[in-house]
N, C-alpha and C positions, 0 to 999 in steps of 0.2 A: 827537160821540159818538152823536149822534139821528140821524145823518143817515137811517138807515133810516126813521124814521117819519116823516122832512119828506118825505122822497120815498111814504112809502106813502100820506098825506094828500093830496098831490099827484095821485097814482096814482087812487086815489079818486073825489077831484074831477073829474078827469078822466074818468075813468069814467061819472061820472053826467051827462056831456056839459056841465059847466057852464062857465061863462067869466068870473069877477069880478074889478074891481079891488081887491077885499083878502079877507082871508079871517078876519073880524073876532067870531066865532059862538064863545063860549065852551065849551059843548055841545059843537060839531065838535071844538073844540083840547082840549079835557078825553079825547078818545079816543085819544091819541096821546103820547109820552113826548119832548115838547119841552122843548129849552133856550129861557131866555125870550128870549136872542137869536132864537131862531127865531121863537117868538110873536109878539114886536114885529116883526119882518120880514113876517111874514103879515098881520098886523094892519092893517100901513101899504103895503103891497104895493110893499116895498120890492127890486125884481128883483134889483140887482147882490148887495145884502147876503144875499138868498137862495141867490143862486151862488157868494158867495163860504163860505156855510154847508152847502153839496153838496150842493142841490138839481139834479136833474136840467132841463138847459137847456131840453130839448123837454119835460116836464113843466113847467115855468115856462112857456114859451109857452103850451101848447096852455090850461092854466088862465087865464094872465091877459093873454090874447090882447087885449081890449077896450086894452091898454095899450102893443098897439104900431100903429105908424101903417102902413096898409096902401098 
């Protein structure tokens, strides 16, 4: 039902050039209308469980890029 906001979070982040492997910042997920599945997905920087919650693939990479092997 969120999937708009996991992806606007994402969007975001992205935006502000950043690159981490979780996204664990109470503050940042309090701006956003997340299911807690989505939170503990971010939290633990969890990829698949993120894609399989409609997180956009290339917004998954370009954010927690540090987590894939180059």
């Amino acid at each position: 039902m969120s999937e708009y906001h996991l992806n606007k979070l994402l969007f975001d982040t992205a935006g502000r050039h950043q690159m981490v492997e979780s996204i664990s910042d109470e503050r940042e997920l309090a701006a956003y209308d997340l299911s807690p599945a989505e939170r503990e997905a971010l939290r633990t920087g969890d990829l698949t469980r993120l894609y399989e919650l409609g997180a956009n693939p290339y917004l998954i990479r370009r954010v927690f890029r540090p987590r894939f092997a180059i």
